[in-house]
C-alpha positions as CSV (number, residue, x, y, z in Angstrom):
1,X,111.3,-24.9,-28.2
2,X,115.0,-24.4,-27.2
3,X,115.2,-21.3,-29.1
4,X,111.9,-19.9,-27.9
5,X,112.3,-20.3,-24.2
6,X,115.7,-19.3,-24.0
7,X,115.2,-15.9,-26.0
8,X,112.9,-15.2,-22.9
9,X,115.6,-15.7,-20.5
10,X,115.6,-19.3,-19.4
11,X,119.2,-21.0,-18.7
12,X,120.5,-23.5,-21.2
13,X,120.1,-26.5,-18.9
14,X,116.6,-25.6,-18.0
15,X,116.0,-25.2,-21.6
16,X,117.4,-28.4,-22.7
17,X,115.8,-30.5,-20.5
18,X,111.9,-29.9,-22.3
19,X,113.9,-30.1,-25.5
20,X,115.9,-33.7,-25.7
21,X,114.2,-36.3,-27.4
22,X,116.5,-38.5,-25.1
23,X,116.0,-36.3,-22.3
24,X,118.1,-36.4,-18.9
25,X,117.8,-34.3,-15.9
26,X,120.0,-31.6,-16.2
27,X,122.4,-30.9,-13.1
28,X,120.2,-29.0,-10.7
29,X,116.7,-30.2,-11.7
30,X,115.5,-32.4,-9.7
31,X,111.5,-34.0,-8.8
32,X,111.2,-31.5,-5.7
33,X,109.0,-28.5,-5.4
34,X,108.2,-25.9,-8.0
35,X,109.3,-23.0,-5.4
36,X,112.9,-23.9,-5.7
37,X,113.0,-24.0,-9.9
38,X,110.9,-20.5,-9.9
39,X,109.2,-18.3,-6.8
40,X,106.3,-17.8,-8.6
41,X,105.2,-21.9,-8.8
42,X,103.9,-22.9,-5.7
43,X,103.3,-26.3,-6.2
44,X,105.2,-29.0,-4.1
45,X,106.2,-33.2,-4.4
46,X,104.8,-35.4,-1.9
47,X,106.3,-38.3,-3.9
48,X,108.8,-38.3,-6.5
49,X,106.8,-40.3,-9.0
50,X,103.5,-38.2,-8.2
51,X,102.5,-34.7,-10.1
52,X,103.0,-31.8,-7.2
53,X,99.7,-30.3,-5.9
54,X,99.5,-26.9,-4.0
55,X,99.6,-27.5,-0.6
56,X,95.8,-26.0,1.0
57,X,96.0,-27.5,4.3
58,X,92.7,-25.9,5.8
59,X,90.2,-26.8,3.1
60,X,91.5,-30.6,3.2
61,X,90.9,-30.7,7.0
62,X,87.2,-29.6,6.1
63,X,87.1,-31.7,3.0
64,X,88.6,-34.7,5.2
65,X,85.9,-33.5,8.2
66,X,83.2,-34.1,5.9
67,X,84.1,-37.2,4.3
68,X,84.5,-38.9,8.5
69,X,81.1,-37.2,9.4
70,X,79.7,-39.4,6.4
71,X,81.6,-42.3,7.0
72,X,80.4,-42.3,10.4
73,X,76.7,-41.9,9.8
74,X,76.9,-44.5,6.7
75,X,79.4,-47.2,7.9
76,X,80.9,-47.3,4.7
77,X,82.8,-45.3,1.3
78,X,80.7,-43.5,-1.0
79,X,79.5,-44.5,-4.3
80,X,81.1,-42.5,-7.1
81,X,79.2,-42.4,-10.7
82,X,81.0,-40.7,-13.5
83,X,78.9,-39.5,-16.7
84,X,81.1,-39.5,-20.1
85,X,79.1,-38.4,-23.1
86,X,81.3,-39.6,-26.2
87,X,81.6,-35.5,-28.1
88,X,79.6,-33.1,-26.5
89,X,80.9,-29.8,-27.1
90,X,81.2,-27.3,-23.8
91,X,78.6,-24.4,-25.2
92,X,75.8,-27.7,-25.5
93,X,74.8,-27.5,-22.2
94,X,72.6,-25.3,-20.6
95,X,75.0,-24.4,-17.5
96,X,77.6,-23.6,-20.1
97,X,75.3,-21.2,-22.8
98,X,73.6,-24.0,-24.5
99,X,70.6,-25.6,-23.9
100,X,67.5,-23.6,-24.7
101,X,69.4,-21.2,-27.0
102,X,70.3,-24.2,-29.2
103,X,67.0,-25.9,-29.2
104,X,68.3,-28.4,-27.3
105,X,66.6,-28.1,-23.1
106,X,69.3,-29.8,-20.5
107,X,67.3,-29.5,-17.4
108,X,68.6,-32.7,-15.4
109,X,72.6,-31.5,-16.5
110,X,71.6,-28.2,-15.6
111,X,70.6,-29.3,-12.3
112,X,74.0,-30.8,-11.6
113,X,75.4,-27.2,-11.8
114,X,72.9,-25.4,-9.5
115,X,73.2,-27.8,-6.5
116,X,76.7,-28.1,-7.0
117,X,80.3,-27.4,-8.5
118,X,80.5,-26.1,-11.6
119,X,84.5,-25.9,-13.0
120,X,84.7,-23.6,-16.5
121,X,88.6,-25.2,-16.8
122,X,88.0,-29.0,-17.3
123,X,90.4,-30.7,-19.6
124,X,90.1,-33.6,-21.7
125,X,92.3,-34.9,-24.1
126,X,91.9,-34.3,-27.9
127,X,90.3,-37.7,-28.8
128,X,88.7,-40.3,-27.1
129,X,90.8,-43.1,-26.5
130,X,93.6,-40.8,-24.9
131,X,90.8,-38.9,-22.8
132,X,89.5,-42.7,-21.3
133,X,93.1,-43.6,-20.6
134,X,93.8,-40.4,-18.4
135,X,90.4,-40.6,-16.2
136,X,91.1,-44.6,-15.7
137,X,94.8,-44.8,-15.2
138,X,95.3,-41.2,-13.7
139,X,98.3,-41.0,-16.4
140,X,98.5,-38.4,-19.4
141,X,98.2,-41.1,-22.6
142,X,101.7,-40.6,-23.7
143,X,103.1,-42.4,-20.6
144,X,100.4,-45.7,-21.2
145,X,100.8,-45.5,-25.0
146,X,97.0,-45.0,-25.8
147,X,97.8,-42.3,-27.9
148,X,95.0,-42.2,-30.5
149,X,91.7,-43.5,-31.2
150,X,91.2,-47.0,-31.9
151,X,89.4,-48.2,-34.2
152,X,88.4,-52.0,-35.3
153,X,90.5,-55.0,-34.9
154,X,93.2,-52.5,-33.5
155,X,95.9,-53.6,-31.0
156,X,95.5,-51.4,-28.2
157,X,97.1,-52.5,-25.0
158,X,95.9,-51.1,-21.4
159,X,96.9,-54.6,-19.6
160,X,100.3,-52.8,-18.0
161,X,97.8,-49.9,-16.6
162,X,96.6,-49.7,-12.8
163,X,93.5,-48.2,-13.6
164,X,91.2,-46.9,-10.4
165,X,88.4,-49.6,-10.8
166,X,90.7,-52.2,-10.2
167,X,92.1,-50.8,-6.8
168,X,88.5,-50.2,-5.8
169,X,87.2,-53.7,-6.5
170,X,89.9,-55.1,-4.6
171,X,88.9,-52.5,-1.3
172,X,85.4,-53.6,-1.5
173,X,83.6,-51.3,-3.9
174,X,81.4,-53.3,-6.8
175,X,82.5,-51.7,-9.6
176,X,80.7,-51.5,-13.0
177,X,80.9,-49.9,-16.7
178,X,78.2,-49.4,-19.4
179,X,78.6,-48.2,-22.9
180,X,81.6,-47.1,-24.6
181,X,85.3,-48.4,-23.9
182,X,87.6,-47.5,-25.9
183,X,90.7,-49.0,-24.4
184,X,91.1,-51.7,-26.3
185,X,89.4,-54.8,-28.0
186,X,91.9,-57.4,-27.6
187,X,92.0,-59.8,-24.9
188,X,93.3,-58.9,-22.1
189,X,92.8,-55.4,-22.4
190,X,89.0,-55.2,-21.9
191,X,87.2,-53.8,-18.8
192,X,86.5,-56.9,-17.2
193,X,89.6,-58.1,-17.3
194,X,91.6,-54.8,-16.2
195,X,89.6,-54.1,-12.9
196,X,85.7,-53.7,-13.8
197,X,83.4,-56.2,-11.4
198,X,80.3,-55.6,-14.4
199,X,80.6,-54.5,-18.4
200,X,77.8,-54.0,-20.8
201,X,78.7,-52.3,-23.7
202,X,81.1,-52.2,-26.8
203,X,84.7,-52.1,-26.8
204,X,85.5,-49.6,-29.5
205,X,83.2,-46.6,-31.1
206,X,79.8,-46.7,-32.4
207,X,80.7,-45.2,-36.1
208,X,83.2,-48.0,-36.7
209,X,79.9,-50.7,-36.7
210,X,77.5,-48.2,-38.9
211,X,78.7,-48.7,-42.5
212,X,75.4,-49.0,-44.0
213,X,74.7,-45.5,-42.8
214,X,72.0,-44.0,-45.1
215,X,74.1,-41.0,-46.2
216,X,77.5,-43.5,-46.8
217,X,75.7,-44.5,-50.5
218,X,78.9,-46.0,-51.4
219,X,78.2,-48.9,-48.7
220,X,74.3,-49.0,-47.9
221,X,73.7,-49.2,-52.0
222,X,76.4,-51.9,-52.3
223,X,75.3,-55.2,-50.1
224,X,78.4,-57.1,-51.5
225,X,80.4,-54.2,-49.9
226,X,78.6,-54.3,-47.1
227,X,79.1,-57.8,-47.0
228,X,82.7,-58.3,-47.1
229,X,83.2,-55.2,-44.8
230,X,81.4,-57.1,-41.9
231,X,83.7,-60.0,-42.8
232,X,87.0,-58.1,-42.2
233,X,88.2,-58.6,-38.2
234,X,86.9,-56.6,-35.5
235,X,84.5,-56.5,-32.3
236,X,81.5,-55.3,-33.4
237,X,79.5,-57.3,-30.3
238,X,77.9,-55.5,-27.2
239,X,79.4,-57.5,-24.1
240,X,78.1,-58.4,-21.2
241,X,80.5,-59.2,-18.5
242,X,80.7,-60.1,-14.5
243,X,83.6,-61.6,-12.6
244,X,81.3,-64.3,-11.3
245,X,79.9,-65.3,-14.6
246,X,82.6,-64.4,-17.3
247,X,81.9,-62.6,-20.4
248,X,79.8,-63.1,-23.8
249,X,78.9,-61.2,-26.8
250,X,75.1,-60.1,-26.9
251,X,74.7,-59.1,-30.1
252,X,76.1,-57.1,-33.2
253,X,76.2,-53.6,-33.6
254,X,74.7,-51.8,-36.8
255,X,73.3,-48.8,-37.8
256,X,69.4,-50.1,-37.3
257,X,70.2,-51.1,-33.6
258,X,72.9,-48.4,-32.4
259,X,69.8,-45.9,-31.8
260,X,68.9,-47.6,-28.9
261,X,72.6,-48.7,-27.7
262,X,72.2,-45.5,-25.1
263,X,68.3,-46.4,-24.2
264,X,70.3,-50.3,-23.0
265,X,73.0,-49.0,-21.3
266,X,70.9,-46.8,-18.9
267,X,68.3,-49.7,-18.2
268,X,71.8,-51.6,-17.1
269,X,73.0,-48.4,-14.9
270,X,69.9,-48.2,-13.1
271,X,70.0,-52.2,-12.6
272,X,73.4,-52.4,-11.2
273,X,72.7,-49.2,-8.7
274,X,70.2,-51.4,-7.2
275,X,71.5,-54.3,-6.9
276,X,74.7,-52.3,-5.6
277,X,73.0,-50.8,-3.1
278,X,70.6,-53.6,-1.8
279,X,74.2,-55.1,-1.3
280,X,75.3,-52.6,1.2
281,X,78.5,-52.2,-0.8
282,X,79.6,-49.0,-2.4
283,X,79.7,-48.8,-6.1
284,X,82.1,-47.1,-8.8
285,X,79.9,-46.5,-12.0
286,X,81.1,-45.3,-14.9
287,X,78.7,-44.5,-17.5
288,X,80.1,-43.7,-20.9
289,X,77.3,-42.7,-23.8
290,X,77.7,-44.2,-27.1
291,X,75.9,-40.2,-28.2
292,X,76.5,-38.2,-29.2
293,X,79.4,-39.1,-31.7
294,X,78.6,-39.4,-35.2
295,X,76.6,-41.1,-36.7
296,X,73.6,-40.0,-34.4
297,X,70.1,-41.6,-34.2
298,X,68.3,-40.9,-31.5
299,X,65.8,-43.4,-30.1
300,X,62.3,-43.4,-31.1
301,X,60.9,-41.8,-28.2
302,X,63.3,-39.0,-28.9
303,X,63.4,-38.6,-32.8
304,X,62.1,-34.7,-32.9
305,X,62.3,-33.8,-29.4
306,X,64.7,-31.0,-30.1
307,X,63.6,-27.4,-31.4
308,X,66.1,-27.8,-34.4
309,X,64.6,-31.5,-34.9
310,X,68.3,-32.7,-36.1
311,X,69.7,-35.7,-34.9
312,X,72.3,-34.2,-32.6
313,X,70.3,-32.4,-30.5
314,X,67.7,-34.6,-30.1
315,X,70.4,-37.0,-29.3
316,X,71.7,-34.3,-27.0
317,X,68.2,-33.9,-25.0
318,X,68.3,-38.1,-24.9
319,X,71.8,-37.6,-23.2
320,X,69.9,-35.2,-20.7
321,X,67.1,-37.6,-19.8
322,X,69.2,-40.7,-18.8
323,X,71.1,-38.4,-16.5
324,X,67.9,-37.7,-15.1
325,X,66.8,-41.3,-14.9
326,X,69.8,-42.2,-13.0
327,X,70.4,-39.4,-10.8
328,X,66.8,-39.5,-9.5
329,X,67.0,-43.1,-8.9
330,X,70.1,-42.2,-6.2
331,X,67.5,-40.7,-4.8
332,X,64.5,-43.0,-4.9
333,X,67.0,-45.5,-2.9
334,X,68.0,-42.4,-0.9
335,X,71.8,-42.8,-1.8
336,X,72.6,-39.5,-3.3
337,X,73.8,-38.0,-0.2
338,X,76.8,-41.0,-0.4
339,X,76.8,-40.9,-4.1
340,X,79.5,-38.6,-5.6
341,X,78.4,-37.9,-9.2
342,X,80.5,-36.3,-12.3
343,X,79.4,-35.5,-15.7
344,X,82.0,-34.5,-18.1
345,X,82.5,-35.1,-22.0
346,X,86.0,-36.9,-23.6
347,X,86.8,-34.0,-25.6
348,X,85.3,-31.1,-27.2
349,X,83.0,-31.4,-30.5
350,X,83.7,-33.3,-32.9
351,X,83.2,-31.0,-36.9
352,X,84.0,-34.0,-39.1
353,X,80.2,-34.2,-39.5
354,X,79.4,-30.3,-39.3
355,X,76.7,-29.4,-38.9
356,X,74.9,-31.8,-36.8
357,X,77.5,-31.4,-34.3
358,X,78.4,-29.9,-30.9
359,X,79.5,-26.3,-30.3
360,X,81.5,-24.7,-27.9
361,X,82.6,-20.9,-27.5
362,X,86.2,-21.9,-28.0
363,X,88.4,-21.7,-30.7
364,X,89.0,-25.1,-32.4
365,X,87.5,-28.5,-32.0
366,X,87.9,-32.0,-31.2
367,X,91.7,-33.3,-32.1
368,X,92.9,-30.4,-31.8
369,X,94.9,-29.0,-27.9
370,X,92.9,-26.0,-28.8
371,X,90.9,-25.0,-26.2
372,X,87.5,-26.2,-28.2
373,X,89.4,-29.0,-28.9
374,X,90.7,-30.0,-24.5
375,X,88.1,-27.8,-22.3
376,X,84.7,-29.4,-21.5
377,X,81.8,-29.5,-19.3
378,X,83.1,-30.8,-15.3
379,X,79.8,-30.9,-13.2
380,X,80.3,-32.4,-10.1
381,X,77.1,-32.8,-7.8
382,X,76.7,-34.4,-4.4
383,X,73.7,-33.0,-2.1
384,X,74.8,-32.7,1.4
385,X,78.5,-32.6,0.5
386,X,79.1,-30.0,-1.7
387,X,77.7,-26.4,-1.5
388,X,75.3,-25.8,-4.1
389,X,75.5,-23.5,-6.5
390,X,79.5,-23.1,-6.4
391,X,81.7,-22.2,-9.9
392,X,85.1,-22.6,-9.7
393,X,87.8,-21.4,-12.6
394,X,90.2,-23.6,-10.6
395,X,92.1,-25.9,-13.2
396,X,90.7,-29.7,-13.1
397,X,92.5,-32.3,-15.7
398,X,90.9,-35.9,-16.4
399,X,93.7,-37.5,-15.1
400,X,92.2,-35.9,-11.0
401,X,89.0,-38.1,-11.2
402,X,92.0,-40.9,-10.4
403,X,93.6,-40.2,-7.3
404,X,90.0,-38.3,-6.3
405,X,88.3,-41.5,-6.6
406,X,91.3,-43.4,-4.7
407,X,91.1,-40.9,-1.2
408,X,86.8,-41.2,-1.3
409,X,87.1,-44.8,-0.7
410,X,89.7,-44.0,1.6
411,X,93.0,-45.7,-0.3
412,X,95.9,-43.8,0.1
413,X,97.3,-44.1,-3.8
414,X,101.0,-43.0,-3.3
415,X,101.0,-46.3,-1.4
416,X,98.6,-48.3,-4.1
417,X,100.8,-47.1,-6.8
418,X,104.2,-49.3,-7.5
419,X,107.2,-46.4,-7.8
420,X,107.9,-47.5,-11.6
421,X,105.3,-45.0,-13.0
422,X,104.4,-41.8,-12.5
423,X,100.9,-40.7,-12.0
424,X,99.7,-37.0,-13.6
425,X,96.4,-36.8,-11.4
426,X,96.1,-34.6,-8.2
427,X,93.9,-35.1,-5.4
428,X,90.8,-32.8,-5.8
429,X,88.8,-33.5,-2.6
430,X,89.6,-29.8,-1.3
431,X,88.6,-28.8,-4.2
432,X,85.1,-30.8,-4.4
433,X,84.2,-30.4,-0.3
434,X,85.3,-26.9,1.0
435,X,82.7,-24.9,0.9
436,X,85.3,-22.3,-0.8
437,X,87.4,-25.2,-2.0
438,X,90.6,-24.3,-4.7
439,X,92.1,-26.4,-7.2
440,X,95.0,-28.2,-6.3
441,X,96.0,-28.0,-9.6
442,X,98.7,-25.4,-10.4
443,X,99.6,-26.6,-14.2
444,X,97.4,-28.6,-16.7
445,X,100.0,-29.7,-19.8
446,X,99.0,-30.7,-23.5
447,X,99.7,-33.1,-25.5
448,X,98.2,-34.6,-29.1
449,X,99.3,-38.1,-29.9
450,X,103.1,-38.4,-29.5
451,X,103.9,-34.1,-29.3
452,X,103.9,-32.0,-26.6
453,X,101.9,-28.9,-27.3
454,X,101.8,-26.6,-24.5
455,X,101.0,-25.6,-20.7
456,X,98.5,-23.5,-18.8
457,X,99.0,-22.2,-15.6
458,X,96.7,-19.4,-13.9
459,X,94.9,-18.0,-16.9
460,X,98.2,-18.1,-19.6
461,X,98.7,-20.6,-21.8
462,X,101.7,-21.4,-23.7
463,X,100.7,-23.4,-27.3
464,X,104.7,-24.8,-28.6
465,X,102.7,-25.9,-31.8
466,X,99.0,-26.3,-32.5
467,X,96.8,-28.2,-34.7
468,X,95.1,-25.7,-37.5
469,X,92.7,-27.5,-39.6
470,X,91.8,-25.6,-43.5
471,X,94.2,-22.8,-45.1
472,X,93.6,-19.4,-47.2
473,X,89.8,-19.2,-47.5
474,X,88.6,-22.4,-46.6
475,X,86.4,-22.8,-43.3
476,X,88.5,-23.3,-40.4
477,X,86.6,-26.7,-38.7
478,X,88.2,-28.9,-36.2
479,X,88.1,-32.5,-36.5
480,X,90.2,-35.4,-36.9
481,X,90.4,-35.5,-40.7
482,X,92.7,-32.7,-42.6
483,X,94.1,-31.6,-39.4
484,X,98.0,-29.8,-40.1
485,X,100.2,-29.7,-37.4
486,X,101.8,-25.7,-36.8
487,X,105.0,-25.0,-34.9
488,X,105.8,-21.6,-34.6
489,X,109.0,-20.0,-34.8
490,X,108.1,-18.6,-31.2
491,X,105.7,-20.4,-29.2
492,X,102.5,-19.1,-29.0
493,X,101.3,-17.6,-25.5
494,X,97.8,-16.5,-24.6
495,X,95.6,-14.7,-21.6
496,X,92.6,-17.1,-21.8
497,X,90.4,-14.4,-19.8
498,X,91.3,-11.8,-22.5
499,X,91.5,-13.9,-25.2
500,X,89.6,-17.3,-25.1
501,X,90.2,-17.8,-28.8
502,X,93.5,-17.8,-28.8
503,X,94.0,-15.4,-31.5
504,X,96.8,-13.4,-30.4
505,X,99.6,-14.5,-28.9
506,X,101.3,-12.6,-26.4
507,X,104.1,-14.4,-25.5
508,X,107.3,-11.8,-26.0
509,X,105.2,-8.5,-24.4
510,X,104.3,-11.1,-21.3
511,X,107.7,-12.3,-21.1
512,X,108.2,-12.7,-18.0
513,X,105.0,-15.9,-17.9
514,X,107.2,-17.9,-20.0
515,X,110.5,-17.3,-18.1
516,X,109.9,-17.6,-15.0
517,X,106.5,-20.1,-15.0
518,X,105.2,-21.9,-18.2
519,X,108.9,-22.3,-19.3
520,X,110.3,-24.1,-15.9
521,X,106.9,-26.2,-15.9
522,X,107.9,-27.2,-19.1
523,X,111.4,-28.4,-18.0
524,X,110.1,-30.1,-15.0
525,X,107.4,-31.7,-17.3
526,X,110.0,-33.0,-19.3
527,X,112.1,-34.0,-16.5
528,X,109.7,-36.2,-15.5
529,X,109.3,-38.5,-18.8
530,X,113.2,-38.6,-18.9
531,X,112.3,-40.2,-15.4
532,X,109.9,-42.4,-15.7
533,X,109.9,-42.9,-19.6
534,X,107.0,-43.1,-21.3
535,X,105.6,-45.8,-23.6
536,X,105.8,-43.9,-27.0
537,X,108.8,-41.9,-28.2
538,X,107.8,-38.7,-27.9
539,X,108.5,-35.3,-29.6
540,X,109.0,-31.6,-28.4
541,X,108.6,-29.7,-31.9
């Protein structure tokens, strides 16, 4: 990286700083605001240890209108629900080109996007577990560790982590989680113990506890296999968990019962809304779908539903009906107008099962910083609060829902946050409220595992290496098996409105992006994990 950025005109200090695997602040370079590295950033620090934000003073005073009006007429914080389907690619969804033209109807999602905010520049991470630690902790996954996905009896640690539920319980929200974890199965590290009021669901990912899968002959045909496989250690349980009454297993996970995992997780949803809101208390829901990662089996009542009759898409239109369960019960108890709801997937679709799997119009897939791999589906719908009908190319990273969720329920996290860590999320409220509301957001950076792999700012985007899964003539599928790792001998640079696919890179004719704004973002990226180390060793190239 030292080579490329300086051959397009960066100084040697600047340079050196996104480049040390020991890094130190070169002389010069400090935390402050972007202006004063390059004219063209316009971001600016309002704490050291917190990611700058562009400074959109009008549309927070409406955003912060808005949210007092509210308060004032409800006498208390609004709820906040937050839909994560476990895979879904970006193009499944109607609102995004899917839907109907892949045999798969997403009416209820759809909805979402026609009575409110649409964002076509949602990031993810490139696998689960690192996508779950950013939206909880409000901290890219390099900086908590949870670099990869876990899988069973694995040793995953989120203990250390502040994670948002955890400063909303203790400000008086009830706060609750169904389905899919991820974050650990260890104790200590589950979601009741790191800040959730309620769990019901599994701590790890539905394919780990399906074995016996009809098409995995070499373990459904062999029972002693099968056998000593469900011996080895690991949490195969579904969980059911309250402060008040502690925590115990419910039952065992397999491949007959996982088709109805989703069917119990709404039915728990819906139940904890109630009881929520009889309560008078807000609520922080976050809904995570055990669909649609492989292996896929739709419930009964779905099993064909789809044009295509395969089990992803019926699994996807299952995915569709329990958001439509639970948004129209905000509104049976006439709480949407206080409810803030998100939809969003972890990353984008998964290949290693191609081709019942998700599609997006991107190039690359999940486990990959790709765009097919990172960008997904960001719906965010509130009736009353946010003007219907808005789309918005403003950049949104996981890591926002954090410090969003924080300033709804009115907690001011540059105090909630202790100064030994350093928080990657930006406040998004302007963004969500104004009627014309901008991103806040001027950079979104990418990393897979323990390697930094680029930046995007405006529409450009800078790739430093990228995963490429296949060579010569075979198919070129993402996914987290067979993936190769490239680094360039010059970074790779693309105009994402020209060139979506990232085919061809750009970087030395547009040489000016790279000197004077993805390269300083770089540095200052790096400055900051040679501040506040992170909890992996990391690497540049």
């Amino acid at each position: 990286m030292k080579r490329v950025l300086m051959g397009v005109g960066l100084t040697a200090s600047v340079a050196a700083a996104a480049v040390a695997q020991q890094m130190s602040v070169p002389a010069g370079l400090t935390l402050g605001s972007m202006s004063r590295v390059s004219p063209v950033l316009k971001a600016e620090r309002t704490k050291e240890n917190f990611e700058p934000a562009l400074m959109l003073p009008a549309q927070q005073r409406a955003a912060q209108a808005k949210l007092e009006a509210l308060f004032k007429k409800t006498g208390k914080r609004p709820n906040i629900l937050i839909f994560v389907v476990d895979d879904l690619g970006y193009g499944d969804v109607g609102a995004y080109g899917g839907g109907e033209s892949l045999g798969a109807p997403t009416p209820h999602i759809d909805r979402l996007a026609r009575e409110g905010l649409k964002l076509t520049s949602t990031y993810a991470q490139p696998s689960c577990t690192p996508t779950r630690a950013a939206l909880n902790t409000g901290r890219l996954p390099v900086r908590s560790g949870l670099i990869t996905p876990k899988l069973l009896n694995d040793t995953a640690d989120i203990s250390g982590e502040i994670l948002a539920s955890k400063l909303l319980s203790q400000s008086g929200y009830r706060t609750g989680m169904s389905g899919k974890w991820h974050l650990g199965e260890k104790d200590g590290s589950r979601p009741w113990q790191v800040g959730f009021d309620e769990f019901y669901g599994f701590l790890g990912v539905v394919n780990a506890y399906q074995e016996e899968h009809p098409n995995a002959t070499d373990v459904a045909n062999d029972p002693k296999l099968l056998a000593e496989l469900r011996s080895m250690p690991g949490d195969r349980n579904v969980w059911r968990a309250s402060k008040e009454k502690g925590a115990k297993p419910v039952e065992q996970i397999n491949w007959e019962n996982s088709r109805d995992l989703d069917q119990k997780f709404a039915s728990f949803s819906e139940d904890f809304i109630r009881r929520a809101a009889k309560s008078g208390k807000p609520f922080y829901l976050s809904h995570n779908f055990s669909k649609v990662h492989y292996f896929n089996e739709p419930s009964k009542a779905f099993v064909g539903r789809s044009a295509t009759k395969d089990v992803y898409r019926d699994s996807v239109v299952e995915v569709d009906d329990i958001v439509g369960r639970l948004t129209k019960l905000l509104e049976e108890l006439k709480i949407a107008d206080n409810t803030l709801v998100f939809f969003t997937s972890d990353n984008g679709p998964e290949e290693d099962s191609y081709p019942e799997t998700g599609v997006t119009p991107f190039r690359g897939a999940k486990g990959t910083t790709l765009e097919g791999g990172v960008r997904v589906p960001g719906l965010f719908w509130w009736p009353g609060m946010i003007k219907p009908g808005r789309v918005s190319d403003g950049l949104f990273d996981m890591t926002d829902m954090f410090n969003t969720s924080l300033t709804l329920a009115g907690i001011d996290a540059t105090k909630a946050v202790p100064t030994d860590r350093y928080i990657d999320g930006i406040d998004q409220t302007g963004l969500l409220l104004a009627d014309n509301g901008e991103s806040a957001r001027e950079a979104v950076y990418f990393w897979n595992l323990d390697l930094f792999s680029g930046v995007r700012w405006r529409y450009y985007k800078m790739s430093t290496s990228e995963v490429q899964v296949g060579s010569g003539n075979v198919r070129d599928f993402g996914g987290l098996d067979n993936a190769q790792v490239l680094t360039p001998l010059n970074s790779y640079m693309y105009n994402l409105y020209l060139d979506p696919k990232e085919r061809k890179s750009i970087l030395i004719e547009k040489a000016w992006a790279p000197s004077y704004a993805l390269g300083p973002l770089v540095a200052l990226h790096g400055a900051t994990m040679a501040k506040y180390p992170p909890k992996v060793k990391i690497r540049y190239r």
